[in-house]
C-alpha positions as CSV (number, residue, x, y, z in Angstrom):
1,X,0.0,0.0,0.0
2,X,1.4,3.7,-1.3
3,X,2.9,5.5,2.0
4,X,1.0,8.8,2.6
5,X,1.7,11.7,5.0
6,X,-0.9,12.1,8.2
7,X,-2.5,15.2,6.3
8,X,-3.2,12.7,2.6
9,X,-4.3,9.9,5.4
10,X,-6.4,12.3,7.0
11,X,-8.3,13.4,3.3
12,X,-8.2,9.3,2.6
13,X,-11.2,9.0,5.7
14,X,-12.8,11.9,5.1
15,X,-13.2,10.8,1.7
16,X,-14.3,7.2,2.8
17,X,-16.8,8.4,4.6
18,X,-18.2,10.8,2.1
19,X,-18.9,8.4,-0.5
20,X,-20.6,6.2,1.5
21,X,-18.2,3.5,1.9
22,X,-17.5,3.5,5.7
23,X,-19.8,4.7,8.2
24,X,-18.9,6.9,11.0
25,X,-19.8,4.7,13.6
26,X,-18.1,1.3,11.8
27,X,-14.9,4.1,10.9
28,X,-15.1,4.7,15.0
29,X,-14.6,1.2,16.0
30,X,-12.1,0.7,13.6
31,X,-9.9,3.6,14.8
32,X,-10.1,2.1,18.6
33,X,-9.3,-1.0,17.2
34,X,-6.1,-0.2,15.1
35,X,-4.8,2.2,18.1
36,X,-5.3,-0.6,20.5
37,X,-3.6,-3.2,18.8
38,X,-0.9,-0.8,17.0
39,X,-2.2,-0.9,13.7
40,X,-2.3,1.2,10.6
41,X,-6.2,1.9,9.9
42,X,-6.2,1.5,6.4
43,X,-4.6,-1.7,6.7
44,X,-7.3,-2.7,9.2
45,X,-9.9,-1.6,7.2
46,X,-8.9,-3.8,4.0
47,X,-8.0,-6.8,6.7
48,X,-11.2,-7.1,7.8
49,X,-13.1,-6.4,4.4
50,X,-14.5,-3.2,5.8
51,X,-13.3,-1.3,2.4
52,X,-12.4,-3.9,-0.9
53,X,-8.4,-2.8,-1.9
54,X,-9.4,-2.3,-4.9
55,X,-12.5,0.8,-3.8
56,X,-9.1,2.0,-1.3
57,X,-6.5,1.8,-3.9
58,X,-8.9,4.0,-6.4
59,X,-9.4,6.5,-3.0
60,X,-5.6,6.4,-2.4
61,X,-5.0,7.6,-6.1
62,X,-7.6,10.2,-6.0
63,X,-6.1,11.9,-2.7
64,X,-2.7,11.7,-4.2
65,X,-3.7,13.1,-7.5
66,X,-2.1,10.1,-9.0
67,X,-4.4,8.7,-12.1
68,X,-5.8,4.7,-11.1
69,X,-6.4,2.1,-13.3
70,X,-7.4,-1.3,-12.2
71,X,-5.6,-4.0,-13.4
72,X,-7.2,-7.2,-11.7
73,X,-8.3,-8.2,-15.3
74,X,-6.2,-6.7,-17.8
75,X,-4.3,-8.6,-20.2
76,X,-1.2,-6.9,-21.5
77,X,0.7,-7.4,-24.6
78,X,4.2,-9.5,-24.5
79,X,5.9,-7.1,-26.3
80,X,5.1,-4.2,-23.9
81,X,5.7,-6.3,-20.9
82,X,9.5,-7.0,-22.7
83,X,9.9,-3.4,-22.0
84,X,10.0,-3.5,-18.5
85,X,12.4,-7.0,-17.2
86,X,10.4,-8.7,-15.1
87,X,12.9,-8.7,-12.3
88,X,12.9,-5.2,-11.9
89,X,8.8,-5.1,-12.4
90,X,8.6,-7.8,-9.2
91,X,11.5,-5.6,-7.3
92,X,9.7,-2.2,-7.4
93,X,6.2,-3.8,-8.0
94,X,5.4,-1.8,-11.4
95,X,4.3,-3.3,-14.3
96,X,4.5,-1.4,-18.1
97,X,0.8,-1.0,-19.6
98,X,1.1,0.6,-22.8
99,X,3.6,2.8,-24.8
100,X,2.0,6.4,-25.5
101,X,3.9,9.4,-27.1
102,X,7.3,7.9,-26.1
103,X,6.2,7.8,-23.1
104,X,5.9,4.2,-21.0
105,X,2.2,4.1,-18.8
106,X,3.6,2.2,-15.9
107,X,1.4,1.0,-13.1
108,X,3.0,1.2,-9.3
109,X,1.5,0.3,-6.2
110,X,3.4,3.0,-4.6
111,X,3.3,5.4,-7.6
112,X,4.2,8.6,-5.2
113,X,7.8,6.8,-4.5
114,X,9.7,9.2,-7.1
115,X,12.8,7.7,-6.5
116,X,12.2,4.3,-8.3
117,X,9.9,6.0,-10.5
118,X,13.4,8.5,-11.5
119,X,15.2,4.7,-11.6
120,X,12.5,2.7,-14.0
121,X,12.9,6.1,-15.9
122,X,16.8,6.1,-16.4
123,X,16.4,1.9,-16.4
124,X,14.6,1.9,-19.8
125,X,15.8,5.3,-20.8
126,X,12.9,7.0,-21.7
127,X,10.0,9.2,-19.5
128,X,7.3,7.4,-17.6
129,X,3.4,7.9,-17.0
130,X,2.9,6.9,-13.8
131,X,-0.6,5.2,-12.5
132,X,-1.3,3.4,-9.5
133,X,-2.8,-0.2,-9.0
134,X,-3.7,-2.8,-6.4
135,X,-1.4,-4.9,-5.3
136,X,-3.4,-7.7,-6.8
137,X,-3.6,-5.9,-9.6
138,X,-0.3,-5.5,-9.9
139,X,0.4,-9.3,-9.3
140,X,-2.2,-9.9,-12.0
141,X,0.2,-8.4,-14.9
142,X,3.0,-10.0,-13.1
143,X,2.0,-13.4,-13.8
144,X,1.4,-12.6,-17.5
145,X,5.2,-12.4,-17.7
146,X,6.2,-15.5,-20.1
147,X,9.7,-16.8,-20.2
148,X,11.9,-15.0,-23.5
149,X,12.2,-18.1,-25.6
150,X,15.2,-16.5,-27.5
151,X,17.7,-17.5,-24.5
152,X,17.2,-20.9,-25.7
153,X,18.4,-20.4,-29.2
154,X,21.3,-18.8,-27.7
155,X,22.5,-21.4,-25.8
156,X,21.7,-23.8,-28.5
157,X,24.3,-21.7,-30.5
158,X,26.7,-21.7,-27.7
159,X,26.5,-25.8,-26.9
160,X,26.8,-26.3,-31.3
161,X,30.1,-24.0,-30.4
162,X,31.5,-26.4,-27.6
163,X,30.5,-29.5,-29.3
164,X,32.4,-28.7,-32.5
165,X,35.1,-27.6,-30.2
166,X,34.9,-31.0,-27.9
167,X,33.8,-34.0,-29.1
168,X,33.3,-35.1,-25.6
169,X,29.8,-33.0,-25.2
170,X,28.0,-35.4,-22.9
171,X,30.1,-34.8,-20.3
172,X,29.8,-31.1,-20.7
173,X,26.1,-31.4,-19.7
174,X,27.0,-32.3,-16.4
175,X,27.7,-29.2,-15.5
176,X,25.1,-27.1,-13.8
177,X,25.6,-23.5,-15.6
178,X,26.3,-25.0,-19.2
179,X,24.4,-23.7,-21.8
180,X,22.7,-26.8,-22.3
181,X,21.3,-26.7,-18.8
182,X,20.4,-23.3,-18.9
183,X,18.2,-23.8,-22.4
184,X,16.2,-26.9,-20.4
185,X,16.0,-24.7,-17.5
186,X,14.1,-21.8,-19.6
187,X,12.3,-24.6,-21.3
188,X,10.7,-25.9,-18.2
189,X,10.2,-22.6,-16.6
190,X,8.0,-21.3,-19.9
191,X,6.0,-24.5,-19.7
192,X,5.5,-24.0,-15.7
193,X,4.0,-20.3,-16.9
194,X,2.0,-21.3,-19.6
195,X,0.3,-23.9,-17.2
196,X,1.1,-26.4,-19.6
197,X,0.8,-30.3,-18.1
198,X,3.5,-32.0,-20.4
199,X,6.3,-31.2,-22.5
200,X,7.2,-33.2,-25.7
201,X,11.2,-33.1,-26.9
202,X,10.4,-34.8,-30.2
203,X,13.7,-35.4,-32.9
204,X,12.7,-35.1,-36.4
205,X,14.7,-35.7,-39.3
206,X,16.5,-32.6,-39.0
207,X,15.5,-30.7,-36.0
208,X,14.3,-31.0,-32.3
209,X,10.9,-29.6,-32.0
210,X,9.3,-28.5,-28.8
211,X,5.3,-28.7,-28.0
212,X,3.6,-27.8,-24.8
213,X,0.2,-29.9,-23.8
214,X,-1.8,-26.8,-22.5
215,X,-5.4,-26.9,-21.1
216,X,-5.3,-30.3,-23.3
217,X,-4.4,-28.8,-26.4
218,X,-0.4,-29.3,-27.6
219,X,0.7,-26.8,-29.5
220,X,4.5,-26.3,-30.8
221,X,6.4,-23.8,-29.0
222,X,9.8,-24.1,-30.9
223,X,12.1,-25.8,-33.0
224,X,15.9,-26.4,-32.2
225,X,18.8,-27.8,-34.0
226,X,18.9,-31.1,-34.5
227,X,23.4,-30.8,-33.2
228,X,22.0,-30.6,-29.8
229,X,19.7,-33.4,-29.0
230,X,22.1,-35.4,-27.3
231,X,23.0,-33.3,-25.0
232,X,19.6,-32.2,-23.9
233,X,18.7,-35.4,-23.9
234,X,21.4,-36.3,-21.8
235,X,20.9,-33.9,-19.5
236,X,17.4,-34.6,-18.9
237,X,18.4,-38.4,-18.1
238,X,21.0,-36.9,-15.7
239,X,18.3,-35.0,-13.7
240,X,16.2,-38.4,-13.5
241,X,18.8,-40.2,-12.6
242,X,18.9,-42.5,-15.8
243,X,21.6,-44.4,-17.6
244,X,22.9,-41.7,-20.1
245,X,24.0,-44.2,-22.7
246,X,21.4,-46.3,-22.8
247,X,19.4,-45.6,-25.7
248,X,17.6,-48.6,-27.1
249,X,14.8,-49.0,-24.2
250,X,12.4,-47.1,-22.6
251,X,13.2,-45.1,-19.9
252,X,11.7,-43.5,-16.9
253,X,12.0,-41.2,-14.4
254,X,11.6,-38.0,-12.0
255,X,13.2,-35.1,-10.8
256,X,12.0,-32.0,-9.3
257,X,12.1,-28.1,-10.2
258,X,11.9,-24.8,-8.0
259,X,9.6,-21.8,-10.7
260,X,8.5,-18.8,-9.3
261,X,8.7,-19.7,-6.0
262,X,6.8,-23.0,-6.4
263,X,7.5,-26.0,-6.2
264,X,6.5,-28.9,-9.5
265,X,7.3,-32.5,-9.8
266,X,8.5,-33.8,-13.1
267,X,8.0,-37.2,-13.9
268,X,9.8,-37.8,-17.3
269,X,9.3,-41.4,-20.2
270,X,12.2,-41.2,-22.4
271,X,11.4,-43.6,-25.3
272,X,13.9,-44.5,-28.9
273,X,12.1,-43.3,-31.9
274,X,13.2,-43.8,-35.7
275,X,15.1,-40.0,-35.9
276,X,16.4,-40.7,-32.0
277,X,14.8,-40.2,-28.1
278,X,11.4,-38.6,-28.0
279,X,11.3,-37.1,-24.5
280,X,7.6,-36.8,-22.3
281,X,8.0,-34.4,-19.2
282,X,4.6,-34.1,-17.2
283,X,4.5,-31.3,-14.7
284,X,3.0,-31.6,-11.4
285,X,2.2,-28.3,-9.8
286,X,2.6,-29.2,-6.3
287,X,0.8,-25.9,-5.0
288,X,-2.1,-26.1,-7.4
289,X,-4.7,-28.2,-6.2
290,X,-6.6,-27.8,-3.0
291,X,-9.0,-31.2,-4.3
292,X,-12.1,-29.9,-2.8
293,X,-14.6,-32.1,-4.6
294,X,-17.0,-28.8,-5.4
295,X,-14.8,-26.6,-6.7
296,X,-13.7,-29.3,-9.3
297,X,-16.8,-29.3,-10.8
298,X,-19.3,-32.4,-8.6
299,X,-22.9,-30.5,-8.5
300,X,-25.9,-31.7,-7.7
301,X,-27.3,-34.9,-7.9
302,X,-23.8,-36.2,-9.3
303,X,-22.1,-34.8,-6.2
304,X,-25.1,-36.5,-3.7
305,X,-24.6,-39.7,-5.6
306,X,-21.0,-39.5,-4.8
307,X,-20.9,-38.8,-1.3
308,X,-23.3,-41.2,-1.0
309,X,-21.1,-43.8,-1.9
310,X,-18.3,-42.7,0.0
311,X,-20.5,-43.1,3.3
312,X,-21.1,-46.8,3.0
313,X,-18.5,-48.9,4.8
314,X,-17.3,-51.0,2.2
315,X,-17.9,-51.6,-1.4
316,X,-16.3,-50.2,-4.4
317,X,-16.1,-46.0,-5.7
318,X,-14.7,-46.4,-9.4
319,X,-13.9,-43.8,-11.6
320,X,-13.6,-43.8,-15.7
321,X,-12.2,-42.1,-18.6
322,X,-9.4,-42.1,-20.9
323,X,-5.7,-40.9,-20.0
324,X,-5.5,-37.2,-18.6
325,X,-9.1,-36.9,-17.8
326,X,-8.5,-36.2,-14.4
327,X,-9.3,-39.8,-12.8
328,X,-6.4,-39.9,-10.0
329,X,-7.5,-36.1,-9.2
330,X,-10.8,-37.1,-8.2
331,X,-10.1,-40.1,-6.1
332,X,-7.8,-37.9,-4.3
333,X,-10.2,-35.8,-3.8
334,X,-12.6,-38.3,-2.5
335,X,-10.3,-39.4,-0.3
336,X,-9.6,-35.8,1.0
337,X,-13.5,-35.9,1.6
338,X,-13.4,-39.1,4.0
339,X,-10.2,-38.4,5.4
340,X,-10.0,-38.8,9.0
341,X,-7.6,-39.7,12.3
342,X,-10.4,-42.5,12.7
343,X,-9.9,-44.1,9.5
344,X,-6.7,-46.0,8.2
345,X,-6.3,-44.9,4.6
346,X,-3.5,-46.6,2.2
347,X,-2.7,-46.1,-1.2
348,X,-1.3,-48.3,-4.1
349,X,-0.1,-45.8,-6.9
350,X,2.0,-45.5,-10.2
351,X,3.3,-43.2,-10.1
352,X,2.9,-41.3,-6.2
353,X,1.7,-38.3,-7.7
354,X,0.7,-36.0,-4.9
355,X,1.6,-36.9,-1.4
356,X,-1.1,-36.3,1.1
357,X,-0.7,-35.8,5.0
358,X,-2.5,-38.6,7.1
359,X,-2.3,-41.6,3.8
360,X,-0.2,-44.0,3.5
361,X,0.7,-44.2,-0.2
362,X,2.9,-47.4,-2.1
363,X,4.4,-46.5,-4.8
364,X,4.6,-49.5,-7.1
365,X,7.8,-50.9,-8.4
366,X,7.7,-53.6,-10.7
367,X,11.4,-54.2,-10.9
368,X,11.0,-55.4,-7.5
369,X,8.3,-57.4,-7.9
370,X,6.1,-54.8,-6.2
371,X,3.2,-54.4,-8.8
372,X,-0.7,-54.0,-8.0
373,X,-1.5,-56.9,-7.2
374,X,1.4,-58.3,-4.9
375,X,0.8,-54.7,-3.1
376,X,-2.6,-55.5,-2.6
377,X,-2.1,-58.6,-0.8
378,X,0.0,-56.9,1.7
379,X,-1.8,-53.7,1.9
380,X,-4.9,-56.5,3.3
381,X,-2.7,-57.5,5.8
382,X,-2.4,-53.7,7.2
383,X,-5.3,-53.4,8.8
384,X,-7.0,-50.9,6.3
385,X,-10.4,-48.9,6.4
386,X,-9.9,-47.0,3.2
387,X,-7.9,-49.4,0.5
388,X,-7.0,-46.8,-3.2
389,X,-5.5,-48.6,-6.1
390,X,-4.2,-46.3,-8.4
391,X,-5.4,-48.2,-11.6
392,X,-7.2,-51.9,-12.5
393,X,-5.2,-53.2,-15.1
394,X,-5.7,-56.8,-15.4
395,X,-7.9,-59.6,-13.9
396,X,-5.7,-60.3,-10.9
397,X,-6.3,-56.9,-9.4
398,X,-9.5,-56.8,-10.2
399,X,-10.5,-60.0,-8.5
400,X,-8.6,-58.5,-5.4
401,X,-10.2,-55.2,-5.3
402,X,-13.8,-57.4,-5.4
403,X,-12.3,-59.3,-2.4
404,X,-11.7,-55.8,-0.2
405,X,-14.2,-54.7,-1.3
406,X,-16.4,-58.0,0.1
407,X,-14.6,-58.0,3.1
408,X,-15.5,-55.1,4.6
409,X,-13.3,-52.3,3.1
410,X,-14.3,-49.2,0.7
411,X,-12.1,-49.5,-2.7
412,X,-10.8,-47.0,-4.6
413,X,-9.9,-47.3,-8.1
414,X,-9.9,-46.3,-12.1
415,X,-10.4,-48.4,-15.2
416,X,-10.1,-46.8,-18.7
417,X,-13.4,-47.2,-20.3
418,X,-15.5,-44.4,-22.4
419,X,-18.2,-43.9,-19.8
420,X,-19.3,-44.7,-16.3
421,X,-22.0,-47.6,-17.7
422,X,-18.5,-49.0,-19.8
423,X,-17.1,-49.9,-16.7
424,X,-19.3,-52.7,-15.9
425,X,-19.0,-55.0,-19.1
426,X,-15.0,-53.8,-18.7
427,X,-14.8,-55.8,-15.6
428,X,-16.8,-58.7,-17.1
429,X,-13.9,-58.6,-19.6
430,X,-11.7,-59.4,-16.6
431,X,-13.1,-62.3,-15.6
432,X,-15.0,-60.9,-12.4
433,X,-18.4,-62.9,-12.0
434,X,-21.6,-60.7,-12.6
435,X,-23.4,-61.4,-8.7
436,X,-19.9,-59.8,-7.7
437,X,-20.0,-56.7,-9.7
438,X,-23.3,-56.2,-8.5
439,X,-22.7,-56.4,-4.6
440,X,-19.4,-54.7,-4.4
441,X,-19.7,-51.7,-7.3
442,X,-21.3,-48.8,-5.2
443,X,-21.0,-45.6,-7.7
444,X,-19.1,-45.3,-11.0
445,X,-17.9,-41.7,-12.6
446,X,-17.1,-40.8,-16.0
447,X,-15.3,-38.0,-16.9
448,X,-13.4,-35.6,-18.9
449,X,-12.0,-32.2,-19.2
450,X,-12.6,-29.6,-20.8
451,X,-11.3,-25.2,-21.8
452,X,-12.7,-22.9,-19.9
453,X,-14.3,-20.1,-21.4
454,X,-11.5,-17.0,-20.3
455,X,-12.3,-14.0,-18.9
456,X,-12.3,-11.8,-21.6
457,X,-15.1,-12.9,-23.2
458,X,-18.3,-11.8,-25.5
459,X,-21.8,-13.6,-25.2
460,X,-23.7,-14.2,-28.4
461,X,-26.7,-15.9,-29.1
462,X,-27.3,-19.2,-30.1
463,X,-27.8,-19.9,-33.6
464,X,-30.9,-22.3,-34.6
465,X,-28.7,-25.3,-35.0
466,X,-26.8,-24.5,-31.6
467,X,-30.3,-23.9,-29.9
468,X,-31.9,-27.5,-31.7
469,X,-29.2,-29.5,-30.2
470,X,-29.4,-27.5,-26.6
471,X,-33.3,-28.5,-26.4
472,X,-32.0,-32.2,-27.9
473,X,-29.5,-32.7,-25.6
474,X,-30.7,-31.1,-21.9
475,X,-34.4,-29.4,-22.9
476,X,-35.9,-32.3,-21.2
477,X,-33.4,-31.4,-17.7
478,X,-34.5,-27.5,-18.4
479,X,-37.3,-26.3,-16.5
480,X,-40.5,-25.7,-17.7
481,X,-42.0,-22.6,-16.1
482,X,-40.4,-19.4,-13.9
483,X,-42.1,-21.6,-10.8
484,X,-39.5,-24.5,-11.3
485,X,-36.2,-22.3,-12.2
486,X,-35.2,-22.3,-8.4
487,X,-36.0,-26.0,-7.7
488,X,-34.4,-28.0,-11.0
489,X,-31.4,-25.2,-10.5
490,X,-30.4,-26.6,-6.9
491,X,-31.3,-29.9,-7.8
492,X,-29.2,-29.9,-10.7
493,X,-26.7,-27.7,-8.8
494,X,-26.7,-24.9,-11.3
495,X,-27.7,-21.3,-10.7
496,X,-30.5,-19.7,-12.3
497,X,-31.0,-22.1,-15.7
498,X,-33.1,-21.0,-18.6
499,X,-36.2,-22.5,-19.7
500,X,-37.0,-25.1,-21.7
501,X,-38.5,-24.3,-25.4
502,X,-36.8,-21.4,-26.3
503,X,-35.8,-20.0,-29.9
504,X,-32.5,-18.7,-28.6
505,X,-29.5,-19.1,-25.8
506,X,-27.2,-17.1,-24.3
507,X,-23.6,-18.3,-24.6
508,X,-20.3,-17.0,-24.1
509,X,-17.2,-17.0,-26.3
510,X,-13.7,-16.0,-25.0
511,X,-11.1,-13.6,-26.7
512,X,-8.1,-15.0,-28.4
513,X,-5.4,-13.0,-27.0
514,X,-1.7,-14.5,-25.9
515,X,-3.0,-15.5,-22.6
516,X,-5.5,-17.2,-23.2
517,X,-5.2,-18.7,-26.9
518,X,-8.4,-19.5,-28.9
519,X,-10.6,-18.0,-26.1
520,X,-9.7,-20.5,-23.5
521,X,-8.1,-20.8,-20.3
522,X,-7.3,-23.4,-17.5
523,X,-10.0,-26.5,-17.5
524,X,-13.2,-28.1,-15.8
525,X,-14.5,-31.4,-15.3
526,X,-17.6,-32.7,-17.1
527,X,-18.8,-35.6,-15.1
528,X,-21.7,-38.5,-14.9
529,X,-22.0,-40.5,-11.9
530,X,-24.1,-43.4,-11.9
531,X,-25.5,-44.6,-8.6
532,X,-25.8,-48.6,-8.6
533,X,-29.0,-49.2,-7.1
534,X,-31.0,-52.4,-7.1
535,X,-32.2,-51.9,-10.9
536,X,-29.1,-51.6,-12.0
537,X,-27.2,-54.5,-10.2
538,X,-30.3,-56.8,-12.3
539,X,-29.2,-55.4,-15.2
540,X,-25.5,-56.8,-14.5
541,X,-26.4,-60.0,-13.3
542,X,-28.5,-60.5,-16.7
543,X,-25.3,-59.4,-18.1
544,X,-26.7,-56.4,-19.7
545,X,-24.8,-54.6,-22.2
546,X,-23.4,-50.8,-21.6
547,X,-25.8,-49.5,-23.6
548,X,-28.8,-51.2,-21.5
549,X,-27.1,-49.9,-18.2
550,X,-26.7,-46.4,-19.9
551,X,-30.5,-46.4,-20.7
552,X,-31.5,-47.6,-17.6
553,X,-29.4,-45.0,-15.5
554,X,-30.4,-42.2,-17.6
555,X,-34.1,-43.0,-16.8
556,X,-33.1,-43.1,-13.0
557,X,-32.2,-39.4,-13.2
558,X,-28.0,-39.6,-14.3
559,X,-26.6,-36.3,-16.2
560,X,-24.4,-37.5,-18.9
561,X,-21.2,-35.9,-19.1
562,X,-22.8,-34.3,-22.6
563,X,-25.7,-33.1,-21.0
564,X,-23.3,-31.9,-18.1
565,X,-21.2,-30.2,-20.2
566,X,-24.3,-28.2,-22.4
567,X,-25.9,-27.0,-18.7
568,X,-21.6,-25.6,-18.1
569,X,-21.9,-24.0,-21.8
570,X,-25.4,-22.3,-20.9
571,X,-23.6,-20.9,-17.6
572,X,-21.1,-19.7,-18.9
573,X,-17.9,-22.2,-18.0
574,X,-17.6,-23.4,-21.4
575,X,-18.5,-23.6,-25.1
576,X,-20.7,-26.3,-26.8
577,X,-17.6,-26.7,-29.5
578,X,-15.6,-27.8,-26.5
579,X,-18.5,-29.8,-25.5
580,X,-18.3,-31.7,-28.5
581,X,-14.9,-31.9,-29.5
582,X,-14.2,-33.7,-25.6
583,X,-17.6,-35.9,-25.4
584,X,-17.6,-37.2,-29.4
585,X,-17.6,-40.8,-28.0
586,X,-19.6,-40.7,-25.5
587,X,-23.6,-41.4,-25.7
């Protein structure tokens, strides 16, 4: 917060006061307050939400006679943001906004310090206009700051140098500051940025290119010369503790990385390809999920079905979908949800991918014999409440997750399978006898992710096509009249839905802009969870097919993840094109 004199802080209050947004008597209390416990007022008042920062900022700026601009949801251009290096906008908490008359508009949150505004000055060598911003604001543009790509060619430059200069390269790449090292180290720290959830290193005939998986979408970020694949390579396998020369078989690995003050796992498959080693790297954001089971998306009669299956003492929660649909997020948040000192959870996983206080997590090592199976023998023999395999891959587990599960324990697991009702006939497949299925299998989810709509965004309304498959897809979940909007809304766990039968929606598009490319940004979860009740375990033991169970669930009351993901279109969280695209294979 901008320092001001007694006489500015004095104005600031008054001003408060006059426009309504503190009363005299709440302004009163607040005053006793902060002198009792030795505390500046304004920062009292913001602490305790008395005044929003963003309402005291704009009051600050207007006693100051400094201009405001608020930047909580700006988006500024990467070229104007490459005026200003980010390591002098993070030390004096200014970020560049736009260039105007040779002049650079630079947002402060202390814009009457005149001393670092003479520095940023004399630092980029031209004049400044000043504003002031929140601190959040402020953060807001900070975090927009991407990683400058071009070090990378440089240092692919300077390791073709060394390596025509020493033939011995790989051992060059052990050293921490070579240019080889500093090129993955940008690499990683641009993907960490972008929020991106892998990175592919993929030799080509003549070059090394470089995609990012972002939001689910890979897109190429560069292309490098083909002279320094080895090394990279190499140093990647160094990292991950892997044998550098062996280059015939599959490798894998882990290693972890320190970006912007957080901490991200790396888990890395090196595998031979026909131009050399394509190189996987899939980024684990430590800090970036809180797996609360409502905030991922669960609403409604999906997220009642769950946690009704999570309540009963034993039995089987399974969840579906195909690789990077989020399946080991949700059962960790399920687990989150039961987690207690009461209850003796332990985990079978491969890989450990988040470690949770209070669980005790395997991971499984098949070079020593330690696979799913032989782990879940033992993990029996530990006395467990809660048992969580990481994944049912063959009919061995299987038939010893059916015999927790019968014996008194509450089973975790995922199978890959295209929807919730696909699970059943999948474990069929594995040899597990139908009367079993049906008294162990309490609730199944299907899932998959999909963009989310950014902020920046336009609404439009539906076209006739958009609106016919709307009414086709959820008109029959819509409700009827104004006197049903609040009641299908909870029960569907959705605010304020539209009718059903009408000639046009309201949808939203998002802005393509560098931060958020094609109108998207960061993902949500489009789920179905089927409750397996007594009509459905009939259907199993008649060995019914998917299709049958689908039906029968559907008639019961389950959202499809296609019908979920039209009611997330019509509120805004996503598009129907998403929709699509993600649920093409799905009923």
């Amino acid at each position: 917060m901008a320092l001001l004199t007694d006489d500015m802080q004095g104005k600031l209050v008054n001003l408060l006061v006059s426009e309504g947004l503190v009363t005299e008597s709440i302004l009163k209390e607040a005053q006793s307050e902060a002198a009792t416990a030795n505390k500046p007022l304004l920062g009292l008042l913001t602490e305790k939400n008395i005044v929003d920062d963003e309402l005291l900022t704009h009051a600050i700026a207007q006693v100051s006679g400094v201009p405001y601009v608020d930047l909580t949801k700006s988006i500024i251009d990467q070229s104007i943001l490459g005026l200003l290096p980010e390591d002098i906008a993070e030390r004096f908490m200014a970020v560049p906004l736009a260039e105007v008359q040779n002049r650079l508009a630079v947002a402060m949150i202390d814009a009457n310090n005149v001393q670092a505004v003479d520095y940023l000055a004399s630092r980029i060598e031209r004049p400044l206009k000043v504003f002031m911003a929140s601190e959040a604001g402020v953060r807001h543009v900070l975090d927009q700051y991407k990683t400058d790509l071009s070090s990378v060619d440089e240092a692919a430059e300077a390791s073709q140098a060394e390596a025509s200069q020493d033939s011995d390269s790989d051992v060059k790449t052990i050293v921490q500051d070579s240019p080889i090292s500093k090129a993955l180290s940008t690499i990683l720290e641009y993907a960490v940025k972008s929020r991106a959830s892998d990175v592919h290193v993929e030799p080509l005939e003549g070059s090394l290119k470089i995609r990012c998986r972002v939001d689910g979408v890979l897109r190429e970020i560069m292309q490098l010369p083909k002279s320094i694949e080895p090394a990279l390579v190499s140093r990647i396998k160094i990292l991950s503790n892997l044998k550098i020369d062996e280059h015939r078989v599959p490798q894998d690995g882990q290693f972890t990385v320190k970006v912007a003050n957080k901490e991200v796992d790396l888990r890395i498959a090196i595998s031979p390809v026909v131009w050399g080693e394509q190189v996987v790297i899939r980024l684990l954001d430590k800090s970036g999920n809180t797996f609360d089971i409502e905030e991922m998306g669960y609403a409604g009669r999906a997220l009642r079905a769950i946690r009704k299956g999570i309540r009963r003492p034993n039995g089987m929660v399974l969840t579906s979908g195909p690789t990077g649909s989020g399946k080991t997020t949700s059962l960790y948040a399920l687990i989150k949800e039961i987690k207690d000192d009461t209850v003796n959870i332990v985990t079978l996983e491969d890989p450990v991918e988040y470690k949770m206080n209070g669980v005790n997590q395997i991971q499984v090592n098949a070079d020593v014999g330690l696979t799913f199976a032989s782990g879940l023998r033992s993990i029996l023999r530990q006395d467990p409440d809660v048992v969580m395999v990481g994944e049912i891959r063959d009919s061995e587990t299987a038939n010893l997750a059916v015999q927790a599960a019968l014996t008194g324990h509450l089973v975790f697991s995922t199978l890959h399978t295209n929807s919730a009702a696909g699970v059943l006939p999948r474990l069929l497949d594995m040899d597990i006898e139908p009367f079993l299925i049906a008294s162990t299998v309490n609730t199944i989810i299907g899932q998959r992710l999909v963009r989310r709509v950014s902020e920046k965004r336009d609404a439009y309304q539906s076209n006739p096509i958009e609106t016919q498959n709307i009414l086709t897809t959820v008109g029959h979940l819509l409700p009827k009249t104004a006197a049903d909007v609040a009641r299908i809304s909870e029960d569907l766990g959705y605010k304020d839905l539209p009718l059903a039968g009408q000639t046009a929606y309201t949808l939203v598009k998002g802005q393509d802009t560098p931060q958020s490319p094609h109108g998207y940004s960061g993902r949500a979860g489009l789920y179905e969870v089927m409750d397996v009740n007594e009509n459905i375990q009939n259907l199993i033991v008649a060995r019914a097919t998917s299709a049958e169970i689908q039906r029968k669930a559907q008639e019961q009351g389950m959202v499809t993840m296609r019908q979920d993901g039209y009611l997330k279109a019509l509120q805004g969280i996503t598009t129907l094109e998403e929709v699509n695209r993600v649920t093409a294979d799905t009923a």
